[in-house]
C-alpha positions as CSV (number, residue, x, y, z in Angstrom):
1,X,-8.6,2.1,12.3
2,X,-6.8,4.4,10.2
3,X,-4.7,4.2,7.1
4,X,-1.1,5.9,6.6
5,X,1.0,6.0,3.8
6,X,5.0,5.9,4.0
7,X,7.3,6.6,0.8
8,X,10.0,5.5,0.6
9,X,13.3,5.4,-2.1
10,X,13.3,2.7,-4.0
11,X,16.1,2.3,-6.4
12,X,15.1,0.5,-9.9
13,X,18.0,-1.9,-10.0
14,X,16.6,-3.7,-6.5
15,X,12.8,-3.8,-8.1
16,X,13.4,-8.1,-8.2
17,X,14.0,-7.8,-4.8
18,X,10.7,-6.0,-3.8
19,X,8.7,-8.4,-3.7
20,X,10.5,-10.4,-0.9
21,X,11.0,-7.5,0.8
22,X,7.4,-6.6,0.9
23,X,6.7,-10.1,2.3
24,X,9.6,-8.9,4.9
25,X,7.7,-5.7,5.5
26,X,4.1,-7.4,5.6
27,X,5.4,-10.0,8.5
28,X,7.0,-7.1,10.8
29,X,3.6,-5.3,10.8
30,X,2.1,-9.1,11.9
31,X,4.7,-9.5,14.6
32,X,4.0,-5.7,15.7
33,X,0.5,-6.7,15.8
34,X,1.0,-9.7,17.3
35,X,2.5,-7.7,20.7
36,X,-0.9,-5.6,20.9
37,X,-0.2,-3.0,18.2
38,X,-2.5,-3.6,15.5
39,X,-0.9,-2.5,12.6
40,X,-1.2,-4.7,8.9
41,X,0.3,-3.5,5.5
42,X,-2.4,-3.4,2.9
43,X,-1.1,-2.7,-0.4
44,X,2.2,-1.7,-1.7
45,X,2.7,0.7,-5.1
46,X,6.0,1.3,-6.8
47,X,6.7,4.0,-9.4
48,X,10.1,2.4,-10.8
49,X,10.4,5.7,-12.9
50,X,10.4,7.7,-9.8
51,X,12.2,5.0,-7.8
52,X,9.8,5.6,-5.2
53,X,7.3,2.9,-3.0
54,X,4.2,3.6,-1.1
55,X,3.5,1.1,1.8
56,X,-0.1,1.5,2.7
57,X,-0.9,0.5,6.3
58,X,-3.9,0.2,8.4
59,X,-3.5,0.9,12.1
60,X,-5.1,2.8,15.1
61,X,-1.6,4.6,15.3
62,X,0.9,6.3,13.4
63,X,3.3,5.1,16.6
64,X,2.2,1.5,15.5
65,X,3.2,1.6,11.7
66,X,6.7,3.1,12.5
67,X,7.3,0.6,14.8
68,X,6.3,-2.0,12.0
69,X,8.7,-0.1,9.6
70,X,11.6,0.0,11.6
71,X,11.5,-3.7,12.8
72,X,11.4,-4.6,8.9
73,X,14.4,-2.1,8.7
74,X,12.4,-0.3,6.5
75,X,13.5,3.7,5.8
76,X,11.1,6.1,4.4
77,X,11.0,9.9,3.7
78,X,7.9,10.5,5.3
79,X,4.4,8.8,6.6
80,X,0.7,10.8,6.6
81,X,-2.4,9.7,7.0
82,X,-4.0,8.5,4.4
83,X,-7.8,7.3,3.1
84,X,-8.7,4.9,0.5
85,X,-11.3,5.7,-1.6
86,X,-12.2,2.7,-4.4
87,X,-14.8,2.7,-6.9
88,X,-18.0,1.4,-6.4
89,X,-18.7,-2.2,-6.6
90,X,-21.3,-4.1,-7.9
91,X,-24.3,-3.9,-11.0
92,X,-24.2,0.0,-11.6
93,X,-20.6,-0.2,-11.9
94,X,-20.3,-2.7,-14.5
95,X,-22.9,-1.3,-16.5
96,X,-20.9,2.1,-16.6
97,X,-18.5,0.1,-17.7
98,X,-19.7,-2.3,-20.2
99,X,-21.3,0.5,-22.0
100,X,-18.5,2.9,-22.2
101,X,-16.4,-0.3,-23.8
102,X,-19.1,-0.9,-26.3
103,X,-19.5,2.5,-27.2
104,X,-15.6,2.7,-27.9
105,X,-15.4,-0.2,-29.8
106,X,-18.6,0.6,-32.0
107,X,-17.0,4.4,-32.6
């Protein structure tokens, strides 16, 4: 599987309405996927300042995720591929952490 990204406009006076249509965008990629496709939205990120929205997706295709996007009516500027990279998880991470916060608060 793969990850792509499409961004989208998103205009600031419709950000109340984002979360409903993110529920509209999630189910398209689950009825795309439901017809063989394999395709599921992941995460969505919106910079209201920018009035632009990310729509993560992962898929085996890039085919698949437009297909999701356009059955949720969904029109974007442009889709790449994407990949995730997230922190590390777990006891050496917290640590880092917890001792960078008591080092700021005892500075």
């Amino acid at each position: 599987m793969f990850e792509f990204v499409l961004e989208a406009y998103q205009s600031r006076e419709t950000t109340d309405l984002l979360a409903q249509r993110v529920e509209q965008v999630a189910a398209a990629a689950g009825q795309v996927s439901a017809e063989g496709a394999g395709v599921r939205l992941l995460h969505v990120i919106f910079l209201p300042e920018d009035e632009t929205c990310f729509y993560l997706y992962e898929s085996a295709s890039a085919g698949a995720v437009r297909a999701a996007a356009t059955r949720a009516g969904l029109s974007f500027e442009r889709m790449a591929q994407a990949v995730s990279i997230r922190p590390p998880s777990g006891p050496r991470w917290h640590a880092a952490t917890a001792n960078r916060k008591s080092h700021e608060t005892t500075a």
